[in-house]
N, C-alpha and C positions, 0 to 999 in steps of 0.2 A: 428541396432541403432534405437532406441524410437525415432520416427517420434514424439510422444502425451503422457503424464502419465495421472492419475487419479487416484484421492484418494477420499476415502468417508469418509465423519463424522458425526456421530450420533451428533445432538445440545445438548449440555450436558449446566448445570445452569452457568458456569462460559464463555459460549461464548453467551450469552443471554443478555440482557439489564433487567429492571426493567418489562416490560410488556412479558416478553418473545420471543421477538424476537434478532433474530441473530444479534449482533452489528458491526458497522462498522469496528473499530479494529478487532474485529472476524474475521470478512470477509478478511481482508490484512493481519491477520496471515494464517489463511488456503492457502493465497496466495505463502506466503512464506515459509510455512511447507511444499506444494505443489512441488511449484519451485526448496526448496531444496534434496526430494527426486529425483524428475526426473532426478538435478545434479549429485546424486548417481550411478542412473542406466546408464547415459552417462560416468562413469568413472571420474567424475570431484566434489569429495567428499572434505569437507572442507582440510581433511590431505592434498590432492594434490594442493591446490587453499594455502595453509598455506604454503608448502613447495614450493611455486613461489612465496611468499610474495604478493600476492597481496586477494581481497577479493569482494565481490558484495557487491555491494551498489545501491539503489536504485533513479533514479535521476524524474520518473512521474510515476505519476497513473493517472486511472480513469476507476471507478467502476460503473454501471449502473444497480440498483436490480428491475427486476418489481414485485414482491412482499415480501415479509418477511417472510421468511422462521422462524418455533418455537422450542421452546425448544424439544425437540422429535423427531424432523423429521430428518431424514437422508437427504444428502446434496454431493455430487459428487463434485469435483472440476476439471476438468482437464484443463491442462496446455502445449503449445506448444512454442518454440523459433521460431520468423522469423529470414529471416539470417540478420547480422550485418548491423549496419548501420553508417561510419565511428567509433566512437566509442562508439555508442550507440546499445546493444542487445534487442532485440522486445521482448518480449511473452507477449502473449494470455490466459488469460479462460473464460470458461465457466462452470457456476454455470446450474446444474440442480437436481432436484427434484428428491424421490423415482422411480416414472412411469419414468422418462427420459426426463421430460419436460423441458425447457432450464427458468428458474427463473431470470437469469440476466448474465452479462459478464464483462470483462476487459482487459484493456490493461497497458501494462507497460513499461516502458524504464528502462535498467538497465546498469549500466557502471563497470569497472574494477579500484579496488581504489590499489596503492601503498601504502600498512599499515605504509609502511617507512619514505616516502614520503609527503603521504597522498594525492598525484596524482590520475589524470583519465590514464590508460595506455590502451596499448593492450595484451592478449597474443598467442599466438600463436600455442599453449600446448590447448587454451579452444579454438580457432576456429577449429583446429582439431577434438577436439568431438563434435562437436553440426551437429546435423542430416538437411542434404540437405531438408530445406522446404519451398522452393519457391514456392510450390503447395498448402499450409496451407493456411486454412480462415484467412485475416488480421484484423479480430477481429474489436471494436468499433473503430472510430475513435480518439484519445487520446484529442485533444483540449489542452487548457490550463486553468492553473488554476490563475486568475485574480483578485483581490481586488476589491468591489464593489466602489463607488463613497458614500461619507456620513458618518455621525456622527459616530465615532468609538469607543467600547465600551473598555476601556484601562485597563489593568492589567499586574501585575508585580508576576515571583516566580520563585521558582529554583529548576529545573527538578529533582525530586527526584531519589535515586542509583538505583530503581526496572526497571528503565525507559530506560537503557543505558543495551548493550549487548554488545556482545564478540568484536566488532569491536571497542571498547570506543564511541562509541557516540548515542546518543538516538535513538531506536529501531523506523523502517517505521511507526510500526501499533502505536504507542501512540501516533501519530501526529492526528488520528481521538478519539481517548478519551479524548484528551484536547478538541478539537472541539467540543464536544456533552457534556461535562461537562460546557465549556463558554456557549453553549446557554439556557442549563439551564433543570432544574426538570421540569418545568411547559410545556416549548415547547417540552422535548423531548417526554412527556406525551403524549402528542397528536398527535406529528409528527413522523415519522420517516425519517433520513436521504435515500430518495429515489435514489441519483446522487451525486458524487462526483468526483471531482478534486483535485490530489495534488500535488504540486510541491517542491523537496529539493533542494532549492539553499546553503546552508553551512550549514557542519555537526553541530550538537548538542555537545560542549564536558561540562564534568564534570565541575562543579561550573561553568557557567554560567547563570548570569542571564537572563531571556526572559520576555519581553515585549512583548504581545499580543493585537492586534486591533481585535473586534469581529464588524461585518457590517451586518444589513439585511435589504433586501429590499425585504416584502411581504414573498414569500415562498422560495426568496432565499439568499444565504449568504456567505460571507467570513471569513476566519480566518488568520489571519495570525504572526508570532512571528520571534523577533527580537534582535540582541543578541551587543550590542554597535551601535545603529542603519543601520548595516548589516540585509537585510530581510535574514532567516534561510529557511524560508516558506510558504506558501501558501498554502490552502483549500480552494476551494471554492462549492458549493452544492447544490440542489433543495430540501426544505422540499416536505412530500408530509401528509396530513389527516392520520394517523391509523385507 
């Protein structure tokens, strides 16, 4: 049993931002493209996970890059599960470089949803296969992701269909493209999202409106969106200089 997987990706134009580096979205899809081969080769591939009715869903992140990987460069991901934690599963990656150099890391919590239900459950079928690794690096600390204090910048829209995946509700990674879209052309210009935070407190479903508060103080910031004034959400981040 895969103790660790690893996937490489060449940065091709559509995982780039406007200056050429890797985008945050980017970054939380190769997380997940990552996560769900390793599910593969543990035997626990969407067919088996569809035929127990239940599905992964993502309930935290937090991603930490120490520099911006570009369009061209090659990019490793790998990915490791800690064991369970009431009903929250851990994993781990680490981002490194061509030479092997470690670029940045993450941690994540992720839970088991009842498609039916729409419950947190357990199963018993996926703690069977996940590999004994009590011995694995426990990766960044996860922290939380917080609202800052202060004047909040308000907007209202409705998540467009491209936005929503196979689970009906809107996909992990678009939670940081609304993020780096609210803060804007001119800061994303100059800054890049260095740190991040994010928290799913209620799924996203179709025709929902969201209301978003956008908060910064200095170089760092919150996001967060709201759906009948239920928070859905939370980002929170450190810009840093390009």
């Amino acid at each position: 049993m895969e103790k660790s997987y690893t996937e490489t990706f060449a940065l091709r134009t559509g995982m780039c931002d406007m200056q050429g580096a890797w985008k945050p979205g980017a970054i939380l899809e190769s997380m997940q493209e990552t996560a769900t081969a390793h599910c593969n080769h543990l035997g626990l591939p969407r067919a088996v996970t569809d035929g127990l009715g239940i599905a992964w869903v993502l309930s935290r992140s937090r991603v930490v890059l120490h520099r911006a990987p570009r369009l061209g460069e090659t990019v490793s991901v790998e990915t490791w599960p800690l064991p369970p934690k009431h009903l929250f599963y851990p994993r781990i990656n680490a981002f490194r470089d061509a030479e092997g150099n470690e670029i940045g890391a993450a941690s994540s919590l992720w839970l088991l949803m009842d498609v039916s239900t729409r419950r947190v459950v357990n199963s018993e079928a996926v703690l069977a296969r996940l590999p004994e690794n009590a011995d694995m690096p426990a990766g960044i600390p996860l922290g939380g992701a917080r609202p800052l204090a202060g004047a909040a910048e308000v907007s209202t829209f409705l998540p467009p269909y491209a936005d929503f995946d196979l689970n009906g509700h809107v996909n992990n990674t678009k939670y940081l493209d609304w993020t780096c879209s609210a803060l804007g052309h001119g800061t994303m210009a100059e800054n890049r999202v260095a740190e991040f935070s994010i928290g799913y407190e209620r799924e996203i479903r179709p025709d929902e409106a969201i209301r978003t508060e956008l908060i910064r103080q200095g170089e760092r910031f919150s996001f967060c969106g709201f759906a009948e004034d239920k928070r859905c959400f939370c980002v929170s981040g450190i810009l840093e200089r390009r």
